[in-house]
VEXDREN-2710 file (C-alpha; in Angstrom, 1 decimal):
% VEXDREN-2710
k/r/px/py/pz
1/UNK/0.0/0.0/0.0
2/UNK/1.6/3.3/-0.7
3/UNK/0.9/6.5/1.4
4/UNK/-0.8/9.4/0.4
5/UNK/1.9/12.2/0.0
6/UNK/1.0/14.8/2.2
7/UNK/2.0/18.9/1.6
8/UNK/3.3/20.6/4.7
9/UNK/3.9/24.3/4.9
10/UNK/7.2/26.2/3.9
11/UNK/7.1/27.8/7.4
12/UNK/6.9/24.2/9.1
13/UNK/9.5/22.8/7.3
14/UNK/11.7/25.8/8.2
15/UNK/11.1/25.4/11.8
16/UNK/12.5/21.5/11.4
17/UNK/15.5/22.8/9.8
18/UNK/17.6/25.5/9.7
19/UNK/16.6/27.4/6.8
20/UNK/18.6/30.1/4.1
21/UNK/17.0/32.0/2.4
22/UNK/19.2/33.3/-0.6
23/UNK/17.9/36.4/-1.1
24/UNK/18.8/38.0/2.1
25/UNK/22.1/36.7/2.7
26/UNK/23.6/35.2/5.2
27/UNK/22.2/34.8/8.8
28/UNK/23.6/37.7/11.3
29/UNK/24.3/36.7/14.4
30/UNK/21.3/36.9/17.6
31/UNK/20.9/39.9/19.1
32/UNK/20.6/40.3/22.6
33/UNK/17.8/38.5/24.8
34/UNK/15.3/41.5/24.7
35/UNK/13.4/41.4/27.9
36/UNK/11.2/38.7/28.5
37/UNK/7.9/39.2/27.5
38/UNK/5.1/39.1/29.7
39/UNK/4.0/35.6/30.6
40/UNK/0.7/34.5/28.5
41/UNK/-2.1/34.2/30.4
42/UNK/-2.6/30.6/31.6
43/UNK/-4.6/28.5/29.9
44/UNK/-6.9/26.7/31.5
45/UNK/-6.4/23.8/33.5
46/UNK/-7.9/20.8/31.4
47/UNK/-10.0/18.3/32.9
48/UNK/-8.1/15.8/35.4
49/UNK/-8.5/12.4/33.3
50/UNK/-9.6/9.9/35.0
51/UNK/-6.9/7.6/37.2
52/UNK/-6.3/4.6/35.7
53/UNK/-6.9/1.1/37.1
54/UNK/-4.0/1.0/39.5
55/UNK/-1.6/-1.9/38.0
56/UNK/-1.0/-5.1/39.9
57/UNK/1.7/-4.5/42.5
58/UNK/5.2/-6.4/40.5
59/UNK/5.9/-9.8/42.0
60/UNK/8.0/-9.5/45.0
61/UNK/10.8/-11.2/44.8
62/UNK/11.5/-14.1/47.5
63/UNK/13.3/-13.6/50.7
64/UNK/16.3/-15.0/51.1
65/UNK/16.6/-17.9/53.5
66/UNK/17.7/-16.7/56.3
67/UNK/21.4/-17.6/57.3
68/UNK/21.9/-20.2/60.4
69/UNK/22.6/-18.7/63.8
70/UNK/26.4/-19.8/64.2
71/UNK/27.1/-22.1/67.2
72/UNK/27.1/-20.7/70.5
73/UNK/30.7/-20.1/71.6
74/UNK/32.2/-22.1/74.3
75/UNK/32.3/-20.4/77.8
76/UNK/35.4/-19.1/79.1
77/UNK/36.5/-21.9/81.5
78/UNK/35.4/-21.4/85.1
79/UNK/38.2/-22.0/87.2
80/UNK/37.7/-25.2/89.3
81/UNK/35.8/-24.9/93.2
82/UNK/38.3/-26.4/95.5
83/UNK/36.4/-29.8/96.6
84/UNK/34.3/-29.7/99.9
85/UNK/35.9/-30.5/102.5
86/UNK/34.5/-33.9/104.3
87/UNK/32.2/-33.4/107.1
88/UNK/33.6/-33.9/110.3
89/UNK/31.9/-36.4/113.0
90/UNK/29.6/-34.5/115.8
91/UNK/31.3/-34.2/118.7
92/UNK/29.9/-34.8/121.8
93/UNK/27.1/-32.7/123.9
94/UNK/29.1/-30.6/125.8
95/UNK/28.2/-30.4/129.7
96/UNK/25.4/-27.6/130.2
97/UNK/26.8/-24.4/131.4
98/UNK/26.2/-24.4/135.3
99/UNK/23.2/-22.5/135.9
100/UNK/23.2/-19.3/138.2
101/UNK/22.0/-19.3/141.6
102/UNK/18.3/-17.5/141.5
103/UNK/18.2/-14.4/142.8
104/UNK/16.7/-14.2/146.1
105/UNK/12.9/-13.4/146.1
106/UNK/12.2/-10.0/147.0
107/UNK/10.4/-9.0/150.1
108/UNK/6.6/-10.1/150.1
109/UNK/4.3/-7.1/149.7
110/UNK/2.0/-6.4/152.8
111/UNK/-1.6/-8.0/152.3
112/UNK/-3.9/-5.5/150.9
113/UNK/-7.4/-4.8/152.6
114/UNK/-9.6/-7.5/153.0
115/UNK/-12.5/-7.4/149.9
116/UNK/-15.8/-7.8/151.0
117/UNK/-17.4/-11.1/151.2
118/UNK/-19.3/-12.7/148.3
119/UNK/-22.3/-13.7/150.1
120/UNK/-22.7/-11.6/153.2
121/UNK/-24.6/-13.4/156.2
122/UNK/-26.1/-12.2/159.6
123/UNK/-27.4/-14.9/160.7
124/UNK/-26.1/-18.1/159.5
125/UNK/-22.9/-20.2/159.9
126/UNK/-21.4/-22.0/157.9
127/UNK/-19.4/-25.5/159.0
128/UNK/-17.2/-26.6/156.5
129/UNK/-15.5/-30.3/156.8
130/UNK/-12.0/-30.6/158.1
131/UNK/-9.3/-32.7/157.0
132/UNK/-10.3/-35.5/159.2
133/UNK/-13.9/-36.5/160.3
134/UNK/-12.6/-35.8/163.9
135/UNK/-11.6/-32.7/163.4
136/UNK/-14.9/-31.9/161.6
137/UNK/-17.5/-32.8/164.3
138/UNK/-15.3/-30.7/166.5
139/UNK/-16.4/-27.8/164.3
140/UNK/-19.3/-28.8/164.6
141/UNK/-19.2/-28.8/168.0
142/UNK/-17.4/-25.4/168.5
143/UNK/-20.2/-23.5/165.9
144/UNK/-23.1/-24.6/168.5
145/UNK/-21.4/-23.9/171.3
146/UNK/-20.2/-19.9/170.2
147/UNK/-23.9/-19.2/169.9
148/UNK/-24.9/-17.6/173.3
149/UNK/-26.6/-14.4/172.0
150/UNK/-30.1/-16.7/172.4
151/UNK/-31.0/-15.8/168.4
152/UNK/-32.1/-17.0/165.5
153/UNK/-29.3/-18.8/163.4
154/UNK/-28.5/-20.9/160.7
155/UNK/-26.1/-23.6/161.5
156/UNK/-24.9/-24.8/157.5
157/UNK/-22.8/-27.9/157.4
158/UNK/-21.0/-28.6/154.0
159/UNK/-21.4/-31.7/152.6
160/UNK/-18.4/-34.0/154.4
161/UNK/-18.5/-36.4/157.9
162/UNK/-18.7/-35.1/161.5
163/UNK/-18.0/-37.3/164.0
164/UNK/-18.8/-36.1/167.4
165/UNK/-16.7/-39.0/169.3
166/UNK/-18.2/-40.7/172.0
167/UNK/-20.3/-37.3/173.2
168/UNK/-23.4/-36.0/172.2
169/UNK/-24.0/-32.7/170.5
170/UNK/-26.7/-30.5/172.4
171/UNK/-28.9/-28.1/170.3
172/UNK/-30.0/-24.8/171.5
173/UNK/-33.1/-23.2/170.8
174/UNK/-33.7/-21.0/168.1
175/UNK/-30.8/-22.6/166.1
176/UNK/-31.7/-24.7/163.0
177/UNK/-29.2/-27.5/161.9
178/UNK/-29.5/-27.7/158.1
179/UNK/-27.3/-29.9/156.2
180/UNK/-26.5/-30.3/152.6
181/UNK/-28.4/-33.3/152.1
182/UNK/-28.8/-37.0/153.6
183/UNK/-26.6/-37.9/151.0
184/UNK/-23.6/-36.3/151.2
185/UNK/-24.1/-34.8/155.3
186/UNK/-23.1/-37.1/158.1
187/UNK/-23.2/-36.7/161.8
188/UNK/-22.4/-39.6/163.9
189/UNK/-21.5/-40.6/167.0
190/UNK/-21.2/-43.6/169.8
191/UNK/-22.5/-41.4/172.7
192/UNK/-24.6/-44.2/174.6
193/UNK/-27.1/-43.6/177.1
194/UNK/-30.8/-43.7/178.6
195/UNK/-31.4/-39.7/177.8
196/UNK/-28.9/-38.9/175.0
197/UNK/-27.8/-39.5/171.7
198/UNK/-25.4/-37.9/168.6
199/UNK/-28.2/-35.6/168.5
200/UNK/-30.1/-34.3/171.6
201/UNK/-32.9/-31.9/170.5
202/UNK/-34.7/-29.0/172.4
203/UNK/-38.1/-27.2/172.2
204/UNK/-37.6/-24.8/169.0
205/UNK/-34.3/-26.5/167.5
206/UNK/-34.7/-28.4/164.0
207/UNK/-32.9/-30.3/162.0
208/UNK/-32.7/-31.0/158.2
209/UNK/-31.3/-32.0/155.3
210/UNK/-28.8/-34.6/156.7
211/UNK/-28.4/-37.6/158.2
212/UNK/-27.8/-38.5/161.8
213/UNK/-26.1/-41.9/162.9
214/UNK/-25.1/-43.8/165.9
215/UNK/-22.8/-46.6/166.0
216/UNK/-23.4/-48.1/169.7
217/UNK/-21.3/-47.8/172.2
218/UNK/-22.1/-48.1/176.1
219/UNK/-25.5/-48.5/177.4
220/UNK/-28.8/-47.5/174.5
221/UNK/-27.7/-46.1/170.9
222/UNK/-29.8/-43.5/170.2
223/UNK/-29.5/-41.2/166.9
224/UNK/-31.9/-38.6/167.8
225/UNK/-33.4/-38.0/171.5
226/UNK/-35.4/-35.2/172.4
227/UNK/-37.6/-34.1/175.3
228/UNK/-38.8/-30.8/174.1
229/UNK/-42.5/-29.8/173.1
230/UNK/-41.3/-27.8/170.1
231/UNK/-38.4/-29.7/168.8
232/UNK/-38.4/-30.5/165.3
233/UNK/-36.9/-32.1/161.8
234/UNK/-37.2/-33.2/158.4
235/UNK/-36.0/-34.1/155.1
236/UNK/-33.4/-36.4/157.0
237/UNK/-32.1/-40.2/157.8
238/UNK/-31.5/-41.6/160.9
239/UNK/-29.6/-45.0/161.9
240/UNK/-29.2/-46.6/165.0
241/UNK/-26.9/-49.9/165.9
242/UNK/-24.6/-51.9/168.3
243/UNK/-26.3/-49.7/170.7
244/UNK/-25.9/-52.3/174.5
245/UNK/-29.3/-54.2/174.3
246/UNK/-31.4/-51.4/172.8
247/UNK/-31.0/-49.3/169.7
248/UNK/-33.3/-46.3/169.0
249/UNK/-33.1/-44.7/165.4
250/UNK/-35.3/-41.7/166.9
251/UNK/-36.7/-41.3/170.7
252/UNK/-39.3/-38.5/171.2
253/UNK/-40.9/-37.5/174.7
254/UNK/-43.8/-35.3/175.0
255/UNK/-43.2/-33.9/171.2
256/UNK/-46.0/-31.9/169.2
257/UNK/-45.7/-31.0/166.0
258/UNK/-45.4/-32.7/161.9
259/UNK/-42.2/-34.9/161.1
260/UNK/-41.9/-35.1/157.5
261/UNK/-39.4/-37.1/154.9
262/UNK/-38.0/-38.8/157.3
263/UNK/-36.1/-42.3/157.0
264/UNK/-35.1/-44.6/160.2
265/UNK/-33.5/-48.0/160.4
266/UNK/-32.9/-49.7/163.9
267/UNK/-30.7/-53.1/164.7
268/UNK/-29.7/-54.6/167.7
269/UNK/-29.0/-58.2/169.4
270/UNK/-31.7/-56.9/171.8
271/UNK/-34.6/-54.6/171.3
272/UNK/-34.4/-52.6/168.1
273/UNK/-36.5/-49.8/167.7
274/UNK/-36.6/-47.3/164.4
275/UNK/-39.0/-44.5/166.1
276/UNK/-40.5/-44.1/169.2
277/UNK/-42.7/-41.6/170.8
278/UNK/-44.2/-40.9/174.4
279/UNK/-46.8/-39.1/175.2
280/UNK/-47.1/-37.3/171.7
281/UNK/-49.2/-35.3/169.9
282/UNK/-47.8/-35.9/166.5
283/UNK/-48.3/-36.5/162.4
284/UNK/-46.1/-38.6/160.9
285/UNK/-46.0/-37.9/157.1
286/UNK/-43.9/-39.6/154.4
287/UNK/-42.2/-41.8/157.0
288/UNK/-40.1/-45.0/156.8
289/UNK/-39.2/-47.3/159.7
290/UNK/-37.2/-50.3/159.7
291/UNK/-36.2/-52.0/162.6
292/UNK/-34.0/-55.6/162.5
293/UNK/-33.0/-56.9/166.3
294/UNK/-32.1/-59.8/168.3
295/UNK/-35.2/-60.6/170.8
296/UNK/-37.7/-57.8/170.1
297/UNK/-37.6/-55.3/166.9
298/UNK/-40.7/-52.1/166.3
299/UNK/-41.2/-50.5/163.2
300/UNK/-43.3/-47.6/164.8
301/UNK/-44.0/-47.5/168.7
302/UNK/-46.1/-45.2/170.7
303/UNK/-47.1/-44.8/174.2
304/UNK/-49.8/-42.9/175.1
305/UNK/-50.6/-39.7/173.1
306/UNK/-51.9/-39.4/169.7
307/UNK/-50.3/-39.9/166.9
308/UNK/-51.3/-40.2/162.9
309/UNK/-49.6/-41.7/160.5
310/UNK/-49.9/-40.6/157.0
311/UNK/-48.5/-42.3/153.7
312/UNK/-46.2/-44.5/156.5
313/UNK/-44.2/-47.8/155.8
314/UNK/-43.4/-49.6/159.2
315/UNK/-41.4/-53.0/159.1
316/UNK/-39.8/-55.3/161.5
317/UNK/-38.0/-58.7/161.2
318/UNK/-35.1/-60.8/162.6
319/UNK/-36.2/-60.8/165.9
320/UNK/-38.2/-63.3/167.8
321/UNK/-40.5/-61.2/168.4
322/UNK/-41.9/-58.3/165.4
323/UNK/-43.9/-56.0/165.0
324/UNK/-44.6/-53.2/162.2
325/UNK/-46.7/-50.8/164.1
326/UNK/-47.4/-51.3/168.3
327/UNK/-49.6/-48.2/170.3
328/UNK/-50.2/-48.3/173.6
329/UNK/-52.1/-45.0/173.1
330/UNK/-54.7/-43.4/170.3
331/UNK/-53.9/-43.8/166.8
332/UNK/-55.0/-43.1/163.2
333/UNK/-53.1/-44.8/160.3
334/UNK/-54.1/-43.0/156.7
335/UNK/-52.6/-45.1/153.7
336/UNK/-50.2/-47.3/155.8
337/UNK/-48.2/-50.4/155.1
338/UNK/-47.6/-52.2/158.5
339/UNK/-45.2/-55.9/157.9
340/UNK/-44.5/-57.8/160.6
341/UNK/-41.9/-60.7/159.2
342/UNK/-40.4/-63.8/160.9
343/UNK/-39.1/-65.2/164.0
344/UNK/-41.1/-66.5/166.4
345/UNK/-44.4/-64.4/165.9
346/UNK/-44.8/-61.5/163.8
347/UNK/-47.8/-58.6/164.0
348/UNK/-48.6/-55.6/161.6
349/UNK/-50.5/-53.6/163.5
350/UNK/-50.6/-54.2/167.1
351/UNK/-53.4/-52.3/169.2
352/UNK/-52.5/-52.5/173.3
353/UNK/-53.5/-49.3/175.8
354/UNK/-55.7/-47.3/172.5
355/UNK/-58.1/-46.4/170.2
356/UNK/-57.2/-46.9/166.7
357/UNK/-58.5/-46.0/163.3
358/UNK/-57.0/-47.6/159.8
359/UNK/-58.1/-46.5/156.3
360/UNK/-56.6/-47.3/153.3
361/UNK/-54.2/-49.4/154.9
362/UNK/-51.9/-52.8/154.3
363/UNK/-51.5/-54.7/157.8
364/UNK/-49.4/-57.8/157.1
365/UNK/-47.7/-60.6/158.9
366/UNK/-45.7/-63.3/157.4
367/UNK/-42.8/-65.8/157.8
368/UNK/-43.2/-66.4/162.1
369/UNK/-43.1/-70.1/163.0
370/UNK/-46.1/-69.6/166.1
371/UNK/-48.0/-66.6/165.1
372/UNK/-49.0/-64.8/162.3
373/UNK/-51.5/-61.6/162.7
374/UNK/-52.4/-58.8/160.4
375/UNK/-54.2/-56.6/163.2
376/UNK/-54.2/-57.7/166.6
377/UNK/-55.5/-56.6/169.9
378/UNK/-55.1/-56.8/173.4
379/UNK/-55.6/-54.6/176.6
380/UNK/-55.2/-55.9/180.4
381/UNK/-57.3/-52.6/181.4
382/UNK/-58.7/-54.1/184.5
383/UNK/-61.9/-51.9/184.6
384/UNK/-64.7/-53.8/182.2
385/UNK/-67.2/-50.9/182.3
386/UNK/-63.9/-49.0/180.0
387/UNK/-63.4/-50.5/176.7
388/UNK/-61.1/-49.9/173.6
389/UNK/-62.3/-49.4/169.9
390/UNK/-60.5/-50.0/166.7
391/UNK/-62.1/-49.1/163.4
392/UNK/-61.0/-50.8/159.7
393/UNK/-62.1/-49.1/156.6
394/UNK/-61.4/-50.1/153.0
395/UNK/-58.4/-52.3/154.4
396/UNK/-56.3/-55.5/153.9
397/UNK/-56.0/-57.2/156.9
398/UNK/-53.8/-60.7/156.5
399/UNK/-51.9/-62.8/158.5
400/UNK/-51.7/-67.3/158.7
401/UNK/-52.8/-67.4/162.3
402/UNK/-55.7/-64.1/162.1
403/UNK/-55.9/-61.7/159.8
404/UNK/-57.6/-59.9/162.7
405/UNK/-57.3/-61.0/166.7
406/UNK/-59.7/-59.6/169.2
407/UNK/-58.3/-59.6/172.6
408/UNK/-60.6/-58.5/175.9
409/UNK/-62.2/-55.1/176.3
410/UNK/-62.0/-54.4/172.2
411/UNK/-64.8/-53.8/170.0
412/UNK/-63.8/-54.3/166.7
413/UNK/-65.7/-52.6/163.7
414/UNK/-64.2/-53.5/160.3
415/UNK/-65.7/-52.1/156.8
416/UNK/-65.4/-53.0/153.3
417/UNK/-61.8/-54.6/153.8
418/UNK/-60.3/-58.2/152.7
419/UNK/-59.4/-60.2/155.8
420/UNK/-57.0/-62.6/154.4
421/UNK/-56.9/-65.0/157.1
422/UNK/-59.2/-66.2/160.1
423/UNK/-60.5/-64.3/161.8
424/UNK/-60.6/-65.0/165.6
425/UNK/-61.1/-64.4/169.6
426/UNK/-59.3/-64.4/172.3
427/UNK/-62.8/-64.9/174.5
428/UNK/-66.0/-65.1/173.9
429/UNK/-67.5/-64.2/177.4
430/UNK/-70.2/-61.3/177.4
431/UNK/-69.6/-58.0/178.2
432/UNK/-65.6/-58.3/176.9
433/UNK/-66.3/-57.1/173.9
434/UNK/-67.2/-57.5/170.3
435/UNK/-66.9/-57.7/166.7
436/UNK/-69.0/-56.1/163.8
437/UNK/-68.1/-56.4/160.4
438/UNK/-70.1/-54.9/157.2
439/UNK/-68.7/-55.7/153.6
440/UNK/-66.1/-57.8/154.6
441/UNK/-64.5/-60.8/152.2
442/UNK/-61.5/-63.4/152.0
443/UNK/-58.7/-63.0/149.8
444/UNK/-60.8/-65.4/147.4
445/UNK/-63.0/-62.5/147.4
446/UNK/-65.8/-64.8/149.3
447/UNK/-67.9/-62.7/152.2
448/UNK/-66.4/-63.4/155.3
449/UNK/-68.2/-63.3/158.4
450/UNK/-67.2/-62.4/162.1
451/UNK/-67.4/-63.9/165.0
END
């Protein structure tokens, strides 16, 4: 293909190169640079084109592996540690150092003022035990005696033993012996005789919460003997033994007035008794009496007086002769439990020189080789015109021989009560007496019928 020839101006061709023109010569040299002309006005910014698509970054080029870390280089050489010497062997515990004398102990303070007491009494002592049971009945002793001012007071024994020795203690009046319990509170004694005992009581003395013994020595033992009117106790045990022929657990003359709580126990080769009383007016509440001798052993004895028993429990055994309760004066029993056990003839309730009344009671007699007698009677009052009564109700009445025995001058009136046991008299003459019984039946609950 051939291009199209193309005409370009004379003027353009001369500005490509250099021309001559021949008519006016040669070329004269440039003048001087005249002074530069103003600057043309600029032309007008043209439109920014558009930015190209930016190229793809150029591959870049692969790092060189990176060169191994050279090998460490070795250490300086430490200079050697001299070896460790070996260790040497313990050597033995030396002595200990001899150790200074103490210095002396300075000079004891003087005692400051006495505090005041914790508990602050006026009228009250209080006994404490010493170390030997000697040497505490002599405080005992000493704290009765140092009360002559004729007050009221509180004698307080600790719990402990105080023997009195062979002597009995005499209370005063007004004082009140109070122990710390019949447990843990012991007075004894082996005072012996006809009017004495470890205690010997006085009108408005009275003793509690302990208990009182007596271990025989010469002539009666007697735990607790009083004469007076007014003397009293309760809450307390009393024990009587080895006494010469007779041992009394309690021995009361001409006392008025309630003993309550009250526990006794009598023995003797002889005649044991575990409370008696003389010409009382008493009431005998929550009592027990035991009595265990050699020829003759009461539970309960009174003479003359009047005495009730209420919520009692009277035994005696081992003798040869027992009995539970014996009056030789006016009695009531309320809920009582008379035993008679053993020997040669045994008695619950025995009535002699009395009038007697039992309700709600147990009179029992058991285990005697001759005689056995739940309630039995018998007066030697010589005058026949004068005669004794004893009254059962709601009773048990049972002994082998007689559940009841009517002696001489007795009328006997029993009601609604079991007489286990005959039932019998000593005589039948007129005008000694007699018998009447209403509901009465056997212990195979068959009527029985009286004499």
């Amino acid at each position: 293909m051939k291009l199209k020839a193309t005409a370009f101006p004379a003027v353009f061709l001369c500005l490509l190169v250099a021309c001559t023109d021949p008519s006016t010569g040669s070329q004269g040299e440039a003048g001087p640079t005249g002074p530069a002309g103003a600057p043309g006005a600029k032309g007008d910014t043209g439109a920014k084109g558009d930015i190209g698509p930016t190229g793809l970054p150029g591959a870049k080029g692969d790092t060189g592996a990176k060169g191994d870390i050279g090998p460490t280089g070795l250490p300086g050489v430490k200079g050697d540690k001299g070896d460790t010497g070996a260790k040497g062997d313990i050597g033995p515990t030396g002595l200990p150092g001899v150790k200074g004398d103490k210095g002396d102990t300075g000079a004891k303070g003087e005692i400051g003022p006495t505090g005041l007491p914790g508990v602050m009494y006026v009228r009250t002592k209080v006994v404490s035990p010493g170390a030997t049971d000697l040497e505490s009945g002599t405080a005992l002793r000493a704290a009765i005696d140092g009360i002559t001012d004729g007050a009221t007071w509180r004698v307080k024994l600790e719990p402990g033993r105080y023997d009195l020795g062979s002597t009995a203690l005499l209370l005063k009046a007004g004082i009140s012996l109070e122990g710390s319990g019949p447990e843990v509170t012991f007075v004894r004694s082996s005072a012996g005789g006809n009017t004495t005992g470890t205690l010997v009581g006085v009108s408005g003395a009275v003793v509690s919460a302990l208990t009182v013994q007596n271990q025989g020595g010469s002539g009666p033992a007697m735990a607790i003997y009083s004469e007076g009117e007014t003397f009293t106790f309760h809450d307390l045990v009393a024990t009587a033994q080895g006494g010469t022929n007779d041992s009394y657990a309690i021995y009361l003359k001409g006392a008025k007035g309630t003993f309550e709580r009250v526990r006794t126990s009598s023995s003797s080769s002889g005649y044991a008794n575990a409370f008696r009383c003389r010409d009382c007016t008493a009431r005998l509440h929550d009592l027990q009496a035991e009595a265990r001798g050699g020829t003759q052993s009461v539970g309960i004895y009174t003479a003359f007086g009047d005495v009730t028993l209420h919520d009692v429990t009277a035994s005696a055994m081992g003798a040869t002769d027992n009995w539970g309760v014996y009056t030789d004066g006016n009695m009531s029993l309320v809920d009582v439990e008379a035993l008679g056990s053993g020997g040669t003839r045994s008695t619950g309730f025995f009535v002699g020189e009395g009038n007697a009344t039992v309700r709600d009671s147990v009179l029992r007699a058991t285990g005697a080789t001759t005689a056995n007698e739940g309630l039995s009677s018998f007066t030697d009052f010589s005058q026949s015109a004068v005669f004794r009564t004893v009254a059962v109700h709601h009773s048990v009445l049972e002994g082998g021989s007689a559940s009841v025995y009517r002696a001489r001058y007795v009328d006997l009136r029993i009601a609604n009560s079991q007489l286990a046991g005959p039932i019998t008299q000593r005589t039948s003459t007129a005008g000694t007496g007699t018998f009447a019984c209403v509901g009465v039946y056997s212990e195979a609950f068959a009527p029985a019928v009286c004499p």
